[in-house]
N, C-alpha and C positions, 0 to 999 in steps of 0.2 A: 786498951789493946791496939786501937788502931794509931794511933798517935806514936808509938813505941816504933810499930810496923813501921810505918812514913821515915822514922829517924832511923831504921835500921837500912831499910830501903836507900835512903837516902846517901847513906854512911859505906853502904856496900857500891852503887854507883859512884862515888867520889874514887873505892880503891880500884874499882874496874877503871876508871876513866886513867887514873894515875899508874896501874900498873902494864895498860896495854891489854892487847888482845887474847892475851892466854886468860887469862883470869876469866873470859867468859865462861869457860865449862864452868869454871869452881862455882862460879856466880847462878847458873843454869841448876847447876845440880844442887845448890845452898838450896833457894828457892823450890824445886822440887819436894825437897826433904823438909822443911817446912810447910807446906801447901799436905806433905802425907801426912807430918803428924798435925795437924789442923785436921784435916781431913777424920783421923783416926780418933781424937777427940769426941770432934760434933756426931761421930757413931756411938760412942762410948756415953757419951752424955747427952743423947738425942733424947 
């Protein structure tokens, strides 16, 4: 899982760096919406 993350991480920072600065909302708000359904998960299966 974490490894996956790092390379997604990693892959999303490469198209922010490449696309400029607008892309940080999409970037901001990917990461949110990930971080919820994680979040939503570790309640469901706590």
């Amino acid at each position: 899982m974490s490894s996956s993350s790092d390379s997604f991480l990693k892959l999303a920072m490469r198209n922010m760096v490449a696309k400029g600065g607008t892309s940080l909302k999409h970037f901001f708000l990917t990461t949110i919406g990930l971080l919820a359904v994680l979040l939503t998960l570790a309640i469901l299966f706590h």
